[in-house]
N, C-alpha and C positions, 0 to 999 in steps of 0.2 A: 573152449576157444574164446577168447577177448572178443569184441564187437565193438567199432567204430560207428557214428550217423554222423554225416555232414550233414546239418539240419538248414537250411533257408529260413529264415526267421523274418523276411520283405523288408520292406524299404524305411524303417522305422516307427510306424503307427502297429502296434501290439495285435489290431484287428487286422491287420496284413495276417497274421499268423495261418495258415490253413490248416482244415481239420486231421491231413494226414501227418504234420509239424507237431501238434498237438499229440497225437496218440504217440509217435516216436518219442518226442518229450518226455511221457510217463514210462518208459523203456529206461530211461537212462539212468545208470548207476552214477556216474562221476562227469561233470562237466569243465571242459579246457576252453578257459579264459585267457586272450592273447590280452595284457594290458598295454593299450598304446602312449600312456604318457598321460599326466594330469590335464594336457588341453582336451584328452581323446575320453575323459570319463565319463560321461554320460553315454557313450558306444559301449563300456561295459556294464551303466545301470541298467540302460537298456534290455539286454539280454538278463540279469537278476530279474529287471519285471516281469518280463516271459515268461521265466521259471515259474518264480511265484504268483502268478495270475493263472497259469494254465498244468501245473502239476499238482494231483491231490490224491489226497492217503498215500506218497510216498516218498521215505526219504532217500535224501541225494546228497553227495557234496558236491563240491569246487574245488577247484583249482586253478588260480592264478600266476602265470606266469610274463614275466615282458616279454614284449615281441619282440624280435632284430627288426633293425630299420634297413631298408636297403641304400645302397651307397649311390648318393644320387651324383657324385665327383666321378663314377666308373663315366669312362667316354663312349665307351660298348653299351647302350643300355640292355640287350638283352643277356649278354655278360655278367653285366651288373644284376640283373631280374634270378640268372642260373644262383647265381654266389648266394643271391636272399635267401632265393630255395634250399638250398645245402642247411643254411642253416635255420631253416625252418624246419628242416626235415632229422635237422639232428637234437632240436626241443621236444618235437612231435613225437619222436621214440623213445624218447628216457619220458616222456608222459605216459605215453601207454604202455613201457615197459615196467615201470617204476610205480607208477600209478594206481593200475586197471588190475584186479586180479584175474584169473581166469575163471570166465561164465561170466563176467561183468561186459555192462554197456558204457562205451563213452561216449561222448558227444562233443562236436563242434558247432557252433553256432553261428554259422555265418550270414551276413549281412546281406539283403537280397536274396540273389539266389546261386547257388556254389560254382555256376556252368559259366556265369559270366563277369568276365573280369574279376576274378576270383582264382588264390595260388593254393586252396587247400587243397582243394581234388586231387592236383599233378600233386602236389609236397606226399602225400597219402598215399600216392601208386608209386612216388617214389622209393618211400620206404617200402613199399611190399614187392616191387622190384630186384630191389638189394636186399632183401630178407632180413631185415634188422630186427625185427618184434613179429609173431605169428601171432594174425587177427584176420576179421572178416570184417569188411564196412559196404554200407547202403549210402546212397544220397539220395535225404528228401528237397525235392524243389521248393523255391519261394516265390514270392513277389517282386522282381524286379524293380528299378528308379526306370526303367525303361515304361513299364507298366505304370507306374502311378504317375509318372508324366503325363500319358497320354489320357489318363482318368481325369488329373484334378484340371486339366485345362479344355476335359472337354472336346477330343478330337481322336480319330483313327490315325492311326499311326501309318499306314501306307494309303497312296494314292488308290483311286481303281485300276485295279490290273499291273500297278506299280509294283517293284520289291522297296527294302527299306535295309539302307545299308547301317550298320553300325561300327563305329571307330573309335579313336580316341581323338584328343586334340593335340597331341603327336602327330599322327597321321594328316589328321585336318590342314596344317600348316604346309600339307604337301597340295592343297586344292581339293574340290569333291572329284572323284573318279568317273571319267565319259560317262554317259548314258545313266546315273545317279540323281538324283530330282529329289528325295528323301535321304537324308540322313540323322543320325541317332547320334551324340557326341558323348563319352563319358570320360574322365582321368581327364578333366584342362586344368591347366594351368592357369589360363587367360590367353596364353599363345592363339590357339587355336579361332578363336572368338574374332581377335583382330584380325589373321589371314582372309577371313571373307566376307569383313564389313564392308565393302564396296560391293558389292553382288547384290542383287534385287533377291534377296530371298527371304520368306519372313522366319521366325525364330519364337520357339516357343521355349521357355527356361525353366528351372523348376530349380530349387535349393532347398535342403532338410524335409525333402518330399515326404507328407504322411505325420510332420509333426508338430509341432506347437508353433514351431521356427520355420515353417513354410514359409518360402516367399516365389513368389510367381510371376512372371512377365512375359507380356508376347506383344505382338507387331512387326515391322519392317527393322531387319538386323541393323542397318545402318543409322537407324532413327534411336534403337533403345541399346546398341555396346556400351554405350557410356553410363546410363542409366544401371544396365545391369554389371560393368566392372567395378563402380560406385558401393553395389549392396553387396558385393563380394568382400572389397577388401575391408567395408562396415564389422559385417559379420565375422566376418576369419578373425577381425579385429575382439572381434566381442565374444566368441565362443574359445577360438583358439585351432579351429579347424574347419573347412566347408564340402558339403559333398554336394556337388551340383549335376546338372543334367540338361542337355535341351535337344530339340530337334529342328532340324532346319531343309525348311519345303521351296522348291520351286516349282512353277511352270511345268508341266511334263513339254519334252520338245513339239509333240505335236500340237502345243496351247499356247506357244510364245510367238507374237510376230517379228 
């Protein structure tokens, strides 16, 4: 039988890697590289350094393939998110069919950690839904941008006795949801950022969380949007792509007068 790992591999810094990431690593016969485009290349050295910093006495290969872009003109975006899938899931099975022989391990590498905001898990139980390739797969967890957020600036991520909601900046743009006083933002655009620069809340930011290209800001949201839409479109400018992250506190209602 073929063998799948969705491996978590954290939020870019290689010592993100945990030691159960690590011991699956050495498991792996053959590794699927989604390449996203020469802005996105260093999200593929990255993963090459992992191998080779934490695989030993065994050999592996690669295999690189480009990723479909999802169509961001669809008006349905979760429409638009199903279509990506399909054709995520129809690379994914000519990889491990094609690929993987049988008693072999493959491996995916994904960024952070696979449970969140992450389309390999669902692409992966797609295929084994529809039965297109017989195989067995595990997912090992990672390090979230959620988690290294709240490390490099230094702060718990929920109030006492608070929850801590997590979204996107899609959603954001629709307001924080009643009784919410913590939020967690991933996937903005910069939409999301300007919806609630009038709100007394403070804002903690994080960009290339965990690597060389950190950049970090916090204070009162309305005092640093500008500040921080500024290093955004710097960077995006300068790399060719940004992965950012922040969280945004207020008051609980029994502390506001």
């Amino acid at each position: 039988m073929k063998k799948v790992l969705i491996i978590g591999i954290g939020a870019g810094n290689p010592d993100y890697v945990t030691m159960q990431a690590v011991k699956a690593l050495n498991e792996v016969d053959v590794f699927f590289f989604l390449d996203k485009g020469e802005a996105k290349e260093d999200l593929v050295n990255l993963r090459t350094t992992i191998c080779e910093r934490f695989i030993k006495d065994r050999s592996y290969r690669t295999v690189e393939v480009e990723s479909p872009q999802r169509d961001a003109s669809t008006p349905d975006y979760k429409s638009g998110v199903h279509a990506w899938h399909r054709d995520k899931a129809d690379i994914f099975s000519k990889l491990i069919g094609d690929e993987l022989r049988d008693g072999e391990v493959g491996a995916f590498l994904v960024w952070g950690d696979p449970s969140l905001y992450d389309s390999t898990i669902r692409v992966i139980q797609q295929i084994v839904a529809e039965r297109r390739v017989a195989f067995d797969y595990d997912v090992i967890p990672g390090i979230t941008s959620v988690q290294a957020l709240a490390a490099q600036h230094r702060i718990a991520l929920n109030a006492i006795g608070e929850p801590v909601h997590i979204t996107t900046g899609r959603k954001l743009t629709e307001g924080l949801p009643p009784g919410v006083d913590t939020a967690v933002i991933m996937l903005d655009n910069g939409s999301g950022l300007r919806a609630l620069a009038g709100e007394d809340v403070d804002i903690y930011w994080g960009a290339y969380l965990g690597t060389a290209d950190e950049v970090l800001v916090a204070g009162k949201l309305g005092d640093r949007v500008e500040e921080i839409e500024q290093l955004r479109a710097r960077d995006r400018e300068r790399k060719g792509w940004i992965m950012d992250t922040y969280l945004l506190r207020r008051s609980p209602a029994n502390d506001r007068s």
